[in-house]
PDB file of N, CA, C and O in Angstrom:
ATOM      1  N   UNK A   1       0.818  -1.187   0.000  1.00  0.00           N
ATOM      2  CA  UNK A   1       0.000   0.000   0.000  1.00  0.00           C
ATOM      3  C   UNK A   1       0.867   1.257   0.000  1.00  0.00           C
ATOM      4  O   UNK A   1       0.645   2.340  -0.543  1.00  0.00           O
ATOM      5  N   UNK A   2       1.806   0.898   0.666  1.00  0.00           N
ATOM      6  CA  UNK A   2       2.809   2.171   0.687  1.00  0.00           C
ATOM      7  C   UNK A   2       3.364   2.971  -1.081  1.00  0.00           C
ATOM      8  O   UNK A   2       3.321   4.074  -1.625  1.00  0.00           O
ATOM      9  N   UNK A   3       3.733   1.895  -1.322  1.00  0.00           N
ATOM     10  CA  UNK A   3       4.265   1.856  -2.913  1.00  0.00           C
ATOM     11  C   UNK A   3       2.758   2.825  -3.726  1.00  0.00           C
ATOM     12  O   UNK A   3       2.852   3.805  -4.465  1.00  0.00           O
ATOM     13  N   UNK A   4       1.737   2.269  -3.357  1.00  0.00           N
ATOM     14  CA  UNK A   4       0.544   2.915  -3.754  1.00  0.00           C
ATOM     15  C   UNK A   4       0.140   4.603  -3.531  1.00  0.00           C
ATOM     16  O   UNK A   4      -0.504   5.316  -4.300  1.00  0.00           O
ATOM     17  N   UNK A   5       0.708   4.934  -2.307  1.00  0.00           N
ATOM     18  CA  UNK A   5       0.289   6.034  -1.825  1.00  0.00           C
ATOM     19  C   UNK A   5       1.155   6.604  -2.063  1.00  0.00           C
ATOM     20  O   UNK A   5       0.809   7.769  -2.262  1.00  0.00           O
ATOM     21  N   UNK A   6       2.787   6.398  -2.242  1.00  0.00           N
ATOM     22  CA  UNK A   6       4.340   6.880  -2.545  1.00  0.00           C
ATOM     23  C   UNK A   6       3.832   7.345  -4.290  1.00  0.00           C
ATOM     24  O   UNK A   6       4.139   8.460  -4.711  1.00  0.00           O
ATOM     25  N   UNK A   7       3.354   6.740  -4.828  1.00  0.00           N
ATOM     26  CA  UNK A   7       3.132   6.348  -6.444  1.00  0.00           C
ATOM     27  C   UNK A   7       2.304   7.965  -6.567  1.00  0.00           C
ATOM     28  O   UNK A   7       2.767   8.940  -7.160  1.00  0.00           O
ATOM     29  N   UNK A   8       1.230   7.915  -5.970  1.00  0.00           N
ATOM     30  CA  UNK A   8      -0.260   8.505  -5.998  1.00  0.00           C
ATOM     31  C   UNK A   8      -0.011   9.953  -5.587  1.00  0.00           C
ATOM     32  O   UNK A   8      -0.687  10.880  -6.034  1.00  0.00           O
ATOM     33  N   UNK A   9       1.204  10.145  -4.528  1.00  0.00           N
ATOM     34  CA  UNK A   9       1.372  11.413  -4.176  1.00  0.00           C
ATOM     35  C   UNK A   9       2.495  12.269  -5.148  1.00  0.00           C
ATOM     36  O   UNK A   9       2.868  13.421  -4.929  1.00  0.00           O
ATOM     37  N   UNK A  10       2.961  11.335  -6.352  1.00  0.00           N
ATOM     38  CA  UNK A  10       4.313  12.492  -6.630  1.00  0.00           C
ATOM     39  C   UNK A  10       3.660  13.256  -7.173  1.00  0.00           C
ATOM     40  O   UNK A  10       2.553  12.812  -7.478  1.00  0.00           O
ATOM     41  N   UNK A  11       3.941  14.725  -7.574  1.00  0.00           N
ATOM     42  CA  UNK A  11       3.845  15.755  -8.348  1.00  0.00           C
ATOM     43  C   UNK A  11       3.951  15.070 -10.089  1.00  0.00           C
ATOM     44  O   UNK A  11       4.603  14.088 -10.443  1.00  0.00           O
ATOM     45  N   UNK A  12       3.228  15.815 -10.798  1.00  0.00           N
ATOM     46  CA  UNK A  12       3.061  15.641 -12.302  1.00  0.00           C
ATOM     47  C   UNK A  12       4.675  15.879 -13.046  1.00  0.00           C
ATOM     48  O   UNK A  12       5.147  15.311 -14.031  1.00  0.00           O
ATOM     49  N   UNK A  13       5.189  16.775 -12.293  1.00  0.00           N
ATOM     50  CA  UNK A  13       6.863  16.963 -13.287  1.00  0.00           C
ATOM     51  C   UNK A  13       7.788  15.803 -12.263  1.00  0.00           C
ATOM     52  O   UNK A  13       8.984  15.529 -12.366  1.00  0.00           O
ATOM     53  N   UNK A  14       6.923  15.332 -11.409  1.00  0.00           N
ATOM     54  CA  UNK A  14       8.295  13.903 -10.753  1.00  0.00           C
ATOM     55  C   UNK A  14       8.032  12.853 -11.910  1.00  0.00           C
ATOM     56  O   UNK A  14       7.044  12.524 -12.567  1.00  0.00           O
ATOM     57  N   UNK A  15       9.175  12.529 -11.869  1.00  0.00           N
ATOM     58  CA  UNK A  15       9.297  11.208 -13.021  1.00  0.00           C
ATOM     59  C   UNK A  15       9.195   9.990 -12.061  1.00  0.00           C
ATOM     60  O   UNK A  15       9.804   9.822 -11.005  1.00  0.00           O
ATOM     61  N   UNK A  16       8.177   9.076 -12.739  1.00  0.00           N
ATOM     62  CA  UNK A  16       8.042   7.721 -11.182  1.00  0.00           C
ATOM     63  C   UNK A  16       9.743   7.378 -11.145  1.00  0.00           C
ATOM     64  O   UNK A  16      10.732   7.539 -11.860  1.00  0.00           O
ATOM     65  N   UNK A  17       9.381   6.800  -9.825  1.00  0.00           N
ATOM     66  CA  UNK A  17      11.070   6.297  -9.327  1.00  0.00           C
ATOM     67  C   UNK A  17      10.816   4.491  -9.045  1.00  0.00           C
ATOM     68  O   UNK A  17      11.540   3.660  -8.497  1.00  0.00           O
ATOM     69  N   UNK A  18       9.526   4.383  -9.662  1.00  0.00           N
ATOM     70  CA  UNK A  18       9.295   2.686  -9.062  1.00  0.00           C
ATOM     71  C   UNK A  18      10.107   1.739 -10.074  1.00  0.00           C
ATOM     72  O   UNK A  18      10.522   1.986 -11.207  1.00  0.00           O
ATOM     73  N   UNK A  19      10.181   0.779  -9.432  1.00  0.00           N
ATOM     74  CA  UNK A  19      11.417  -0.318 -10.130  1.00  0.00           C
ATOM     75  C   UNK A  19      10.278  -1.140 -11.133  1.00  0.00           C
ATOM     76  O   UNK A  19       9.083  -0.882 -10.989  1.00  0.00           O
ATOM     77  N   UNK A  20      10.617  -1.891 -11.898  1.00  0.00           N
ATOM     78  CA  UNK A  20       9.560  -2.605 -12.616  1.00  0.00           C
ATOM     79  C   UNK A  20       8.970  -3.508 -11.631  1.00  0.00           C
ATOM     80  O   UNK A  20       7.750  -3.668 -11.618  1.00  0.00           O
ATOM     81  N   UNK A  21      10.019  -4.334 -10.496  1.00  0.00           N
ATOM     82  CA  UNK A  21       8.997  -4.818  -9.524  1.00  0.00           C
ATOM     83  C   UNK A  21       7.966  -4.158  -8.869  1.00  0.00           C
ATOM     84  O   UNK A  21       6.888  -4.710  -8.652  1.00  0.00           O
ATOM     85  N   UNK A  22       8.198  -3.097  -8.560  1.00  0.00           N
ATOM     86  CA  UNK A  22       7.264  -2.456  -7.822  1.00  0.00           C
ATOM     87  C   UNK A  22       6.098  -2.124  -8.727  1.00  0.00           C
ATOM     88  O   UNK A  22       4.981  -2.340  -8.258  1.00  0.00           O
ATOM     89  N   UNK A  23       6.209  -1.493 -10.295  1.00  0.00           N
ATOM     90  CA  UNK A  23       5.433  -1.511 -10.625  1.00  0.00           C
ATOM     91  C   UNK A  23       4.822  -2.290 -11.063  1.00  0.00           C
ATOM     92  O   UNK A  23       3.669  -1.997 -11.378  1.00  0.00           O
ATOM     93  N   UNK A  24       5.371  -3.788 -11.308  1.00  0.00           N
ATOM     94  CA  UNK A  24       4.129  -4.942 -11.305  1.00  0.00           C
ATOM     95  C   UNK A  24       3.271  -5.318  -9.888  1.00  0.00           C
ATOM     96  O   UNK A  24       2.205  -5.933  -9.907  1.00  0.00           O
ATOM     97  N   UNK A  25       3.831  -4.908  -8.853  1.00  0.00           N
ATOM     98  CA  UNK A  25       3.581  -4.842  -7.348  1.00  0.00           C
ATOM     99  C   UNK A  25       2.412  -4.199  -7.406  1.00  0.00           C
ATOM    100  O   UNK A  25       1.434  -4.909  -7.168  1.00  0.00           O
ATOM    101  N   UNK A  26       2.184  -2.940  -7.678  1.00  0.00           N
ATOM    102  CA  UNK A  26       1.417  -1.879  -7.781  1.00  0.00           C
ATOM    103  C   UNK A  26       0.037  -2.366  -9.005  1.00  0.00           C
ATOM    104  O   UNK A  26      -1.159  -2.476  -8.736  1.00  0.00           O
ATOM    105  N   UNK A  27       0.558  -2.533 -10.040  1.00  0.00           N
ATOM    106  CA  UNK A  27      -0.672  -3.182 -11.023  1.00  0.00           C
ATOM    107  C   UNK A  27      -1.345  -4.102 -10.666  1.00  0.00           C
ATOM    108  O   UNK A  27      -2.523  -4.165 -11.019  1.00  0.00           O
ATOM    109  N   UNK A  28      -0.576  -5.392  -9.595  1.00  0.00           N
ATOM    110  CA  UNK A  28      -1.455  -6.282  -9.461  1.00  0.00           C
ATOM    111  C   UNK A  28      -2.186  -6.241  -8.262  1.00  0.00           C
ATOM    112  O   UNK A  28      -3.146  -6.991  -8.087  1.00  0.00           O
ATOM    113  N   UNK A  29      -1.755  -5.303  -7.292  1.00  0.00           N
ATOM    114  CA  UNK A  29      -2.581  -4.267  -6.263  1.00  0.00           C
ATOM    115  C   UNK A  29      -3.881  -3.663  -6.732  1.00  0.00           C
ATOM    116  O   UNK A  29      -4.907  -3.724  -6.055  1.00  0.00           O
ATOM    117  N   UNK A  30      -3.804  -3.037  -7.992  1.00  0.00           N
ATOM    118  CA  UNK A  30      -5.093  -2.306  -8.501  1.00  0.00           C
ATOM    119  C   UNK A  30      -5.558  -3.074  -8.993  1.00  0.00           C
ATOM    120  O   UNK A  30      -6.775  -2.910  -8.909  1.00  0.00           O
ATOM    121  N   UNK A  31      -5.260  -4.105  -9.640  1.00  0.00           N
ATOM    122  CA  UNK A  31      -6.364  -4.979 -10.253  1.00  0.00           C
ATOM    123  C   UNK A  31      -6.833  -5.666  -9.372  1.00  0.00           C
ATOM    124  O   UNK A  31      -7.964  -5.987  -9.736  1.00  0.00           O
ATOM    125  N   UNK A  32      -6.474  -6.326  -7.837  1.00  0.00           N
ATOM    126  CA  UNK A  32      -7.080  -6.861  -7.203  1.00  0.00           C
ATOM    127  C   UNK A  32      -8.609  -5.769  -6.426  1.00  0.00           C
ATOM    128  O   UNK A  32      -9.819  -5.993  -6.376  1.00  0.00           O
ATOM    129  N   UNK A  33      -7.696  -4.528  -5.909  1.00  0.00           N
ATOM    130  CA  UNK A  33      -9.058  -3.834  -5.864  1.00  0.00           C
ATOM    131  C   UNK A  33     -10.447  -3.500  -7.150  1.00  0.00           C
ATOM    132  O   UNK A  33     -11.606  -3.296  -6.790  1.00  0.00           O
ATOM    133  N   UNK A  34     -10.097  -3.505  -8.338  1.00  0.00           N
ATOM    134  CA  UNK A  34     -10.707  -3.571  -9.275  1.00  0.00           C
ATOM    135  C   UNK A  34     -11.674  -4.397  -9.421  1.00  0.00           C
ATOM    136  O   UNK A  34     -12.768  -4.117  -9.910  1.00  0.00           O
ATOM    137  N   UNK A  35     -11.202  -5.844  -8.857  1.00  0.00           N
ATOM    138  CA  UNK A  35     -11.961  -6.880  -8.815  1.00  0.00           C
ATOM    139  C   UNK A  35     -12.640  -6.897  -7.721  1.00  0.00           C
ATOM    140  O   UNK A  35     -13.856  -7.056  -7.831  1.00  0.00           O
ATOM    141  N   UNK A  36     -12.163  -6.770  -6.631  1.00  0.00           N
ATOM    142  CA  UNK A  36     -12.640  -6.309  -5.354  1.00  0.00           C
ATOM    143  C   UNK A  36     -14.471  -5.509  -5.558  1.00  0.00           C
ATOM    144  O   UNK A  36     -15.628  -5.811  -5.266  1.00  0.00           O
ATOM    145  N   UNK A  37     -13.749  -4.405  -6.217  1.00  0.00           N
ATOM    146  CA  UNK A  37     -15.130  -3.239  -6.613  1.00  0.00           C
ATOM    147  C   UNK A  37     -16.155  -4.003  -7.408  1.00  0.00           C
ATOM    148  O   UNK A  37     -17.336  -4.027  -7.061  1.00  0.00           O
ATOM    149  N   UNK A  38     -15.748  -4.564  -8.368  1.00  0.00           N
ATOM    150  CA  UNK A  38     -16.742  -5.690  -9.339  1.00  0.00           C
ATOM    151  C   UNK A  38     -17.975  -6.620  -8.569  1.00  0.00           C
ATOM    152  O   UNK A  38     -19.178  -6.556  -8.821  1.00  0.00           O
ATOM    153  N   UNK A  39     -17.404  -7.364  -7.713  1.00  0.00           N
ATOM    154  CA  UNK A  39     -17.894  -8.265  -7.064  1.00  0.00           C
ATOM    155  C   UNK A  39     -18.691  -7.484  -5.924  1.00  0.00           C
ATOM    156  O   UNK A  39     -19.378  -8.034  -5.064  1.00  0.00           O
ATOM    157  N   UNK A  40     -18.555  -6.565  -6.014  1.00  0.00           N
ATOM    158  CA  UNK A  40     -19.355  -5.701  -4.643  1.00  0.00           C
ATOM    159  C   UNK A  40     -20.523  -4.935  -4.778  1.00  0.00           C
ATOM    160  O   UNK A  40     -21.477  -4.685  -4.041  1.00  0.00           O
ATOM    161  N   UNK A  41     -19.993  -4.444  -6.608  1.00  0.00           N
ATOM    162  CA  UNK A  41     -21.283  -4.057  -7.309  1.00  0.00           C
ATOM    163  C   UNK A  41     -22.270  -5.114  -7.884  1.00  0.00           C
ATOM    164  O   UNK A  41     -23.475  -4.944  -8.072  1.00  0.00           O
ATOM    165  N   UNK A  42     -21.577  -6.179  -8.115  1.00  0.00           N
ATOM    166  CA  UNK A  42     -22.297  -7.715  -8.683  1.00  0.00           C
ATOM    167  C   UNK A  42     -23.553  -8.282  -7.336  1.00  0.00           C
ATOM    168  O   UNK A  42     -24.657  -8.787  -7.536  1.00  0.00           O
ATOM    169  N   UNK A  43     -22.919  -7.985  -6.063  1.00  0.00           N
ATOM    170  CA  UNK A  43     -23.616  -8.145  -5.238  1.00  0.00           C
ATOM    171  C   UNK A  43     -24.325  -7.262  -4.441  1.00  0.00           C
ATOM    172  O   UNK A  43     -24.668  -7.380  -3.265  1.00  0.00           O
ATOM    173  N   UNK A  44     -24.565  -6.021  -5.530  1.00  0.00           N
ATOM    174  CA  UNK A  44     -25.490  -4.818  -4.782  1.00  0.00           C
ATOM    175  C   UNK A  44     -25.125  -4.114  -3.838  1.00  0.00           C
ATOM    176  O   UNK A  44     -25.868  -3.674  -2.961  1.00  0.00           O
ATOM    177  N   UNK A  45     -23.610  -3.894  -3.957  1.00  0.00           N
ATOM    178  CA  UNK A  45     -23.331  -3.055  -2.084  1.00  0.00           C
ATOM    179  C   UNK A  45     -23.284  -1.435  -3.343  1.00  0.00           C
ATOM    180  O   UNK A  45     -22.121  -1.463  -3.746  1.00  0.00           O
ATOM    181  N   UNK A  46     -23.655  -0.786  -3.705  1.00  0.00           N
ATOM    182  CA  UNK A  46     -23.347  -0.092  -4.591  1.00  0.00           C
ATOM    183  C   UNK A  46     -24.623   1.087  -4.305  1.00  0.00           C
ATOM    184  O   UNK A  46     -25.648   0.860  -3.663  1.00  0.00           O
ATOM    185  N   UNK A  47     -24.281   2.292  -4.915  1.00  0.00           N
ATOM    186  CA  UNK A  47     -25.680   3.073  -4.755  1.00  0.00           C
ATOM    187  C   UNK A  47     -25.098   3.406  -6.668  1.00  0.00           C
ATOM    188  O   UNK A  47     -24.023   3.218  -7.237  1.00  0.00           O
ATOM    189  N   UNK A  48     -26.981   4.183  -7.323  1.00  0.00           N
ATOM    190  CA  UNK A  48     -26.010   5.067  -8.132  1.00  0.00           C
ATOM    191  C   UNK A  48     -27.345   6.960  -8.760  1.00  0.00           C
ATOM    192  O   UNK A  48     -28.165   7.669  -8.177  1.00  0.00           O
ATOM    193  N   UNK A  49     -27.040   6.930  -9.473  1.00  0.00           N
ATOM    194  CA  UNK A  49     -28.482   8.290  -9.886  1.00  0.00           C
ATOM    195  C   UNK A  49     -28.080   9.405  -8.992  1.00  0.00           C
ATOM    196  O   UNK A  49     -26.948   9.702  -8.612  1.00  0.00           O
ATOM    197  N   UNK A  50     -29.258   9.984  -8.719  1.00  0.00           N
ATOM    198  CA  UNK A  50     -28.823  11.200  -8.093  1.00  0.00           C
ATOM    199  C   UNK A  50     -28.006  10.674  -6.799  1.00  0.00           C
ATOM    200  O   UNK A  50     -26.999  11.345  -6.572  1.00  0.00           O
ATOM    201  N   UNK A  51     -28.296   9.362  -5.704  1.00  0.00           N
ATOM    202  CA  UNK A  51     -28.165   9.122  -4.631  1.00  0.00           C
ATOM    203  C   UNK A  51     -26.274   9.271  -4.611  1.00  0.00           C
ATOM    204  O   UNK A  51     -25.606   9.479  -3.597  1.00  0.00           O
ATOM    205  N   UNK A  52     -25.952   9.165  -5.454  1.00  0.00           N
ATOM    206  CA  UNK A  52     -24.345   9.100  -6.257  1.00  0.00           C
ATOM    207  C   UNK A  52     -23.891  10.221  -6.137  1.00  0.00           C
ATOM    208  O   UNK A  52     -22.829  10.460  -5.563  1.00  0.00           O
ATOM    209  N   UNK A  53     -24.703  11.151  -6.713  1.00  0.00           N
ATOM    210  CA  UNK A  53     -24.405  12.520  -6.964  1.00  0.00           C
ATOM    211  C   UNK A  53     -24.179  13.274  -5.938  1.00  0.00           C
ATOM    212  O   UNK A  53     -23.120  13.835  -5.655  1.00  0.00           O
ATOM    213  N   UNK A  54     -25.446  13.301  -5.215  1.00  0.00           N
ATOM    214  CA  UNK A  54     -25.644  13.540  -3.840  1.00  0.00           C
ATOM    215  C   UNK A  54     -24.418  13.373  -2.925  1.00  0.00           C
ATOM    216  O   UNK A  54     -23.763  14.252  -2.365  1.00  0.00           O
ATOM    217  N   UNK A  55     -24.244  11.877  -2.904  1.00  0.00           N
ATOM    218  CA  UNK A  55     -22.762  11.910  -1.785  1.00  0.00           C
ATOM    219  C   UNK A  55     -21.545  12.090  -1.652  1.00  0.00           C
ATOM    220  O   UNK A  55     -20.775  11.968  -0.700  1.00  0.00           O
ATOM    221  N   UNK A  56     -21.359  12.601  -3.407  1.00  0.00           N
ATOM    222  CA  UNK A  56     -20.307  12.947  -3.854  1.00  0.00           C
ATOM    223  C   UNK A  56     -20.398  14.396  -3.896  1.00  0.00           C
ATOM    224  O   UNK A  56     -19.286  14.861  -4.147  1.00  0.00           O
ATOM    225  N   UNK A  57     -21.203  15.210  -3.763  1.00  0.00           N
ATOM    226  CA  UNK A  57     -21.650  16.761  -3.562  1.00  0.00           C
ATOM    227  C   UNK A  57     -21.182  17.345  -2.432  1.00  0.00           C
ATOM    228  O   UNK A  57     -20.728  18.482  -2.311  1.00  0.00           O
ATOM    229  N   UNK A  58     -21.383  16.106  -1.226  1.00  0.00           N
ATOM    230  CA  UNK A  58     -21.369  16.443   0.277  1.00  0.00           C
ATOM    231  C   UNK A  58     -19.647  16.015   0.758  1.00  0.00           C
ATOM    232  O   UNK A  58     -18.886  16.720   1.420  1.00  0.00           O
ATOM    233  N   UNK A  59     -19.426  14.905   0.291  1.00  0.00           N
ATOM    234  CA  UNK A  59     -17.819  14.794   0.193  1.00  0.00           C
ATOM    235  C   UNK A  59     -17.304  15.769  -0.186  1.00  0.00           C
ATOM    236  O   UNK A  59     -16.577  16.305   0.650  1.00  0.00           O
ATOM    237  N   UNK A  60     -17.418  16.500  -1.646  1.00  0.00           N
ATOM    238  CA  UNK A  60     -16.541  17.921  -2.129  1.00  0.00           C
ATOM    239  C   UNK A  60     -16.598  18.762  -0.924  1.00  0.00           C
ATOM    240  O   UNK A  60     -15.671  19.205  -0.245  1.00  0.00           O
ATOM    241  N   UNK A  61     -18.022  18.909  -0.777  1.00  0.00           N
ATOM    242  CA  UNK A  61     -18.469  20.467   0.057  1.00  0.00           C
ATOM    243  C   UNK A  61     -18.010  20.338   1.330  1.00  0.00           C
ATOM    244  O   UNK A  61     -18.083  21.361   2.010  1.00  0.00           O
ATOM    245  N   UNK A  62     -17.285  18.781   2.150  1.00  0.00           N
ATOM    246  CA  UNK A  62     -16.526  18.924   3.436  1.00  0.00           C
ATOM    247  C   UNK A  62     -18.374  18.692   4.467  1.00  0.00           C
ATOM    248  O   UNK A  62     -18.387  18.971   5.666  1.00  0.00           O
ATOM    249  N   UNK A  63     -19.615  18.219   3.808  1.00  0.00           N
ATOM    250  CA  UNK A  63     -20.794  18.269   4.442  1.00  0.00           C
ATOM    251  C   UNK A  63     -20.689  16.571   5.218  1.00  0.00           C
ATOM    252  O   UNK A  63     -20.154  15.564   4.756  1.00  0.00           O
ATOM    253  N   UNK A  64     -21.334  16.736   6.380  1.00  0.00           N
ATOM    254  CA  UNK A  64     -21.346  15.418   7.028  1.00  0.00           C
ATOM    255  C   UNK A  64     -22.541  14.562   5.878  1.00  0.00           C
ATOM    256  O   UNK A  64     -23.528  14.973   5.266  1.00  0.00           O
ATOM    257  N   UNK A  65     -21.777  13.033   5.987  1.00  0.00           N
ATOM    258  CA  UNK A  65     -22.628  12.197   5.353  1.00  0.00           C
ATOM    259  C   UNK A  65     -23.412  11.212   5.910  1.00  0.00           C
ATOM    260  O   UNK A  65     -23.356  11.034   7.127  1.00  0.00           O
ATOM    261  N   UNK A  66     -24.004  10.663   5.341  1.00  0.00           N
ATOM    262  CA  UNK A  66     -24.785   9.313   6.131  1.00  0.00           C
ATOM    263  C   UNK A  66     -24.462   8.127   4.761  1.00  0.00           C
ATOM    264  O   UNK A  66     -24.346   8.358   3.558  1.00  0.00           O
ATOM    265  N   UNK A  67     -24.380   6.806   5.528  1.00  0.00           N
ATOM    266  CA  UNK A  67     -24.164   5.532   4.638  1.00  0.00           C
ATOM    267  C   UNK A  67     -25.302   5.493   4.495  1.00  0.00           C
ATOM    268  O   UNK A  67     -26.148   5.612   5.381  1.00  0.00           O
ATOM    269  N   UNK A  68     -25.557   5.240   2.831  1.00  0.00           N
ATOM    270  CA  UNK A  68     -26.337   4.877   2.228  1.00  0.00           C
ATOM    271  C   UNK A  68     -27.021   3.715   2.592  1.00  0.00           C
ATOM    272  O   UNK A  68     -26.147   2.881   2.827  1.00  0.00           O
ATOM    273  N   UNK A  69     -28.121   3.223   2.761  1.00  0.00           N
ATOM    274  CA  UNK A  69     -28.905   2.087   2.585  1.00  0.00           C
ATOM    275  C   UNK A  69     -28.539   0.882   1.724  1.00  0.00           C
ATOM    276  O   UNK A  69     -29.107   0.805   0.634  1.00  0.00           O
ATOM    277  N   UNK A  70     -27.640  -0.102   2.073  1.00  0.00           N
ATOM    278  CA  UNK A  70     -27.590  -0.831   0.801  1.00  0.00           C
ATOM    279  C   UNK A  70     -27.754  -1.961   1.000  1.00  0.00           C
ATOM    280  O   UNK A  70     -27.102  -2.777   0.349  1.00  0.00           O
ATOM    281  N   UNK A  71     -28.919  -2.483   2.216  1.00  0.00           N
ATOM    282  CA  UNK A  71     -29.573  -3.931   2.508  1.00  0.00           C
ATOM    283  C   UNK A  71     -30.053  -4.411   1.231  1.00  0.00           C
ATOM    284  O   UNK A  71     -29.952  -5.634   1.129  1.00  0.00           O
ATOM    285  N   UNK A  72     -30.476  -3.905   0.367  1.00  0.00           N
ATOM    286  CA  UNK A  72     -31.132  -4.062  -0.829  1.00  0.00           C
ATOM    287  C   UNK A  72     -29.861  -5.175  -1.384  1.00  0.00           C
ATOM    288  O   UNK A  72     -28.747  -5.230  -0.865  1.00  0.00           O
ATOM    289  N   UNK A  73     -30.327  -6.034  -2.565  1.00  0.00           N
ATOM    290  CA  UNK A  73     -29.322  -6.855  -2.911  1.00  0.00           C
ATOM    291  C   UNK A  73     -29.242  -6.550  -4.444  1.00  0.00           C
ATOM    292  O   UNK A  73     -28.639  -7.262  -5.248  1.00  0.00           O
ATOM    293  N   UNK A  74     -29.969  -5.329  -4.771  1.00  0.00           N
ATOM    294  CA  UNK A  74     -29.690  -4.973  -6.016  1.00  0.00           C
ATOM    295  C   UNK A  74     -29.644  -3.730  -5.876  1.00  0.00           C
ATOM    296  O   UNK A  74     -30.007  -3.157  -4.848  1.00  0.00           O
ATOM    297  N   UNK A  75     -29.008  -2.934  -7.308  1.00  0.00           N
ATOM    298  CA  UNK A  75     -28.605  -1.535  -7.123  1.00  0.00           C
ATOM    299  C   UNK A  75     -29.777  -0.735  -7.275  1.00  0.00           C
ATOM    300  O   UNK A  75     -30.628  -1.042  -8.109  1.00  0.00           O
ATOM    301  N   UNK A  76     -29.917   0.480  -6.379  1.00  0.00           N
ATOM    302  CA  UNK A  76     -30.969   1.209  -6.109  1.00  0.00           C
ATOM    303  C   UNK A  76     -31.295   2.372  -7.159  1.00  0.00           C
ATOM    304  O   UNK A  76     -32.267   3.106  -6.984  1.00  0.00           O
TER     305      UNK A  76
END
């Protein structure tokens, strides 16, 4: 994760400094979360429409949030 967050924070004029291990380290890191996210939306933990919009409005604006409802086993 470190390699991830080291990666994620350089500035746009830093040139990466990761080794090819690391960056296969790092790819197969994101693809596991990738898959991770897949299977989570496959199984309805997901919101989307305005309810999306909405909590992503209140995240920017620094507004307190509430977790969405997502007993439902399909997307709302």
């Amino acid at each position: 994760m470190a390699m991830v967050t080291r990666f994620l924070h350089r500035g746009p004029e830093q040139p990466t400094s990761e080794s090819p291990a690391e960056r296969d380290a790092r790819i197969a890191y994101e693809r596991e979360l990738i898959e991770e996210a897949r299977r989570e939306i496959a199984d309805g933990h997901a919101i989307k429409g305005d309810d999306a919009r909405e909590l992503l409005r209140a995240l920017r604006e620094g507004r307190p949030i509430s977790i969405p409802d997502t007993s439902s086993p399909r997307l709302r």
